[in-house]
ZAZADREN-300752 format. One record per residue: residue number from 1; x, y, z of N, C-alpha, C in turn. Coordinates in pm, whole numbers. Example, Ala and Ser with C-alpha at 12.3 -4.5 7.8 and 13.67 -1.06 7.14 Angstrom:
BEGIN
1,1319,-569,780,1230,-450,780,1320,-330,780;
2,1285,-225,708,1367,-106,714,1290,3,787;
This chain:
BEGIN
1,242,1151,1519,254,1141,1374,118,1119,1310;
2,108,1169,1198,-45,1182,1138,-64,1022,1041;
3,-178,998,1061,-152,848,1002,-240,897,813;
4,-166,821,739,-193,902,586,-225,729,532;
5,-256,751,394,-276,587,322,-211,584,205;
6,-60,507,222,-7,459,110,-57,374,-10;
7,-56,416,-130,-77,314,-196,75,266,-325;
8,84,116,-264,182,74,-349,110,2,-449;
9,205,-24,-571,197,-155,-697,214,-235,-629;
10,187,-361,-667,210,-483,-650,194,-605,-731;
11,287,-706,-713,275,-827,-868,234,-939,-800;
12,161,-984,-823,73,-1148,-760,262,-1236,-851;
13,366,-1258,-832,463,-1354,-888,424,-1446,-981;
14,350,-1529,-923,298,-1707,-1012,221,-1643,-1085;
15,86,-1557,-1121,11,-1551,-1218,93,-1402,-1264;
16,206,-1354,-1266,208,-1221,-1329,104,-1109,-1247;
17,-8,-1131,-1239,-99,-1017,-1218,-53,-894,-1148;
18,-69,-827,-1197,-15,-661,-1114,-164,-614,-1101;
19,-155,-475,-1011,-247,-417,-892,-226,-301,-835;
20,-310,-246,-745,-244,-161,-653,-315,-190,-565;
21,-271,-131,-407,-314,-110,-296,-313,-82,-201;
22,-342,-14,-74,-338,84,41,-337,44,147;
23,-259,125,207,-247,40,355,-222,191,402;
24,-343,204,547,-298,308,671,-167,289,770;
25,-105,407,765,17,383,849,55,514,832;
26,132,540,965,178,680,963,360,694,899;
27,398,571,858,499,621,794,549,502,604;
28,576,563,529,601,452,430,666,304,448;
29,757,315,555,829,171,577,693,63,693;
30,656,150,748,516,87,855,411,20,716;
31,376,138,613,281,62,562,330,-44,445;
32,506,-65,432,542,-111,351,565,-268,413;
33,561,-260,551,551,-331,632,471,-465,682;
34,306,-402,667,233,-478,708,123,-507,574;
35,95,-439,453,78,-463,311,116,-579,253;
36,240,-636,277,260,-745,175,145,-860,266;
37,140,-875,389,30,-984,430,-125,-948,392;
38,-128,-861,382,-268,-807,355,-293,-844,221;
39,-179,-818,129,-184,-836,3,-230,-957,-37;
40,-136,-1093,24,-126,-1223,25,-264,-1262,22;
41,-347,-1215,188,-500,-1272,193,-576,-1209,97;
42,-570,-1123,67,-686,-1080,-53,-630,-1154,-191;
43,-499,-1171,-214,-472,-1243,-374,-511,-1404,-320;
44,-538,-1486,-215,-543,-1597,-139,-395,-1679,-237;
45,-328,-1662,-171,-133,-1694,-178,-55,-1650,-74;
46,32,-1730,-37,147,-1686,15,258,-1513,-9;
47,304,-1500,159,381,-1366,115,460,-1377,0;
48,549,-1500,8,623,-1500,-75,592,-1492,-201;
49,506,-1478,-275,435,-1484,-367,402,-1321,-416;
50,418,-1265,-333,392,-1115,-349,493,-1017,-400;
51,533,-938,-469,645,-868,-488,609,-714,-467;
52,633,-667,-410,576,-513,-352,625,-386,-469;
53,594,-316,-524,653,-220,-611,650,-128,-539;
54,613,19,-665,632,135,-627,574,184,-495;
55,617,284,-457,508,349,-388,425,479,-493;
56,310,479,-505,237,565,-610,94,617,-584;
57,78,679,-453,73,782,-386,31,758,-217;
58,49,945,-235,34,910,-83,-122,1022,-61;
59,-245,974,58,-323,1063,22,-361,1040,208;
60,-398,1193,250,-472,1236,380,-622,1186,384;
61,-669,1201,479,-828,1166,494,-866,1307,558;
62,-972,1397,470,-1005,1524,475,-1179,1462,502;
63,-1223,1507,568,-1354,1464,612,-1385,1287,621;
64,-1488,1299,481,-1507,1138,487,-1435,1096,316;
65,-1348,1146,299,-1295,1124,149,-1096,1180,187;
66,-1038,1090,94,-923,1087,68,-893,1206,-33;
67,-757,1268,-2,-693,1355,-139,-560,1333,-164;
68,-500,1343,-249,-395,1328,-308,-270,1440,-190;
69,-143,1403,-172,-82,1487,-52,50,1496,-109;
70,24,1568,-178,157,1642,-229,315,1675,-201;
71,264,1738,-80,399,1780,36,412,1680,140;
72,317,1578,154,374,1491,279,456,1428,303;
73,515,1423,385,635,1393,443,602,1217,504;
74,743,1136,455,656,1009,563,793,1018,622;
């Protein structure tokens, strides 16, 4: 399976703050998966604290730069 980089929304809960951000994984539930902890250490808070949104896009790695992936399949 080809590994692609999701990027979901996301709401910091206690301060409101919304965001986005990416996580490598070769399928949407994998990167929907391991994102909310990632999320947590970079907002420095707890998972629970995190509320995961959309998913709002999905993009390949074509050399040394990302593109937008239209048809991909997760």
């Amino acid at each position: 399976m080809e590994t692609l980089r999701y990027t979901f929304e996301y709401e910091v809960v206690s301060s409101g703050e919304k965001s986005e951000f990416s996580q490598m994984a070769t399928s949407k539930e994998e990167a929907a998966a391991l994102i909310i902890a990632r999320i947590a250490d970079l907002e420095f808070t707890g998972e629970e604290d995190i509320k995961l949104g959309d998913l709002i896009a999905i993009s390949k790695q074509v050399g040394d730069n990302y593109v937008a992936c239209e048809g991909c399949a997760s």
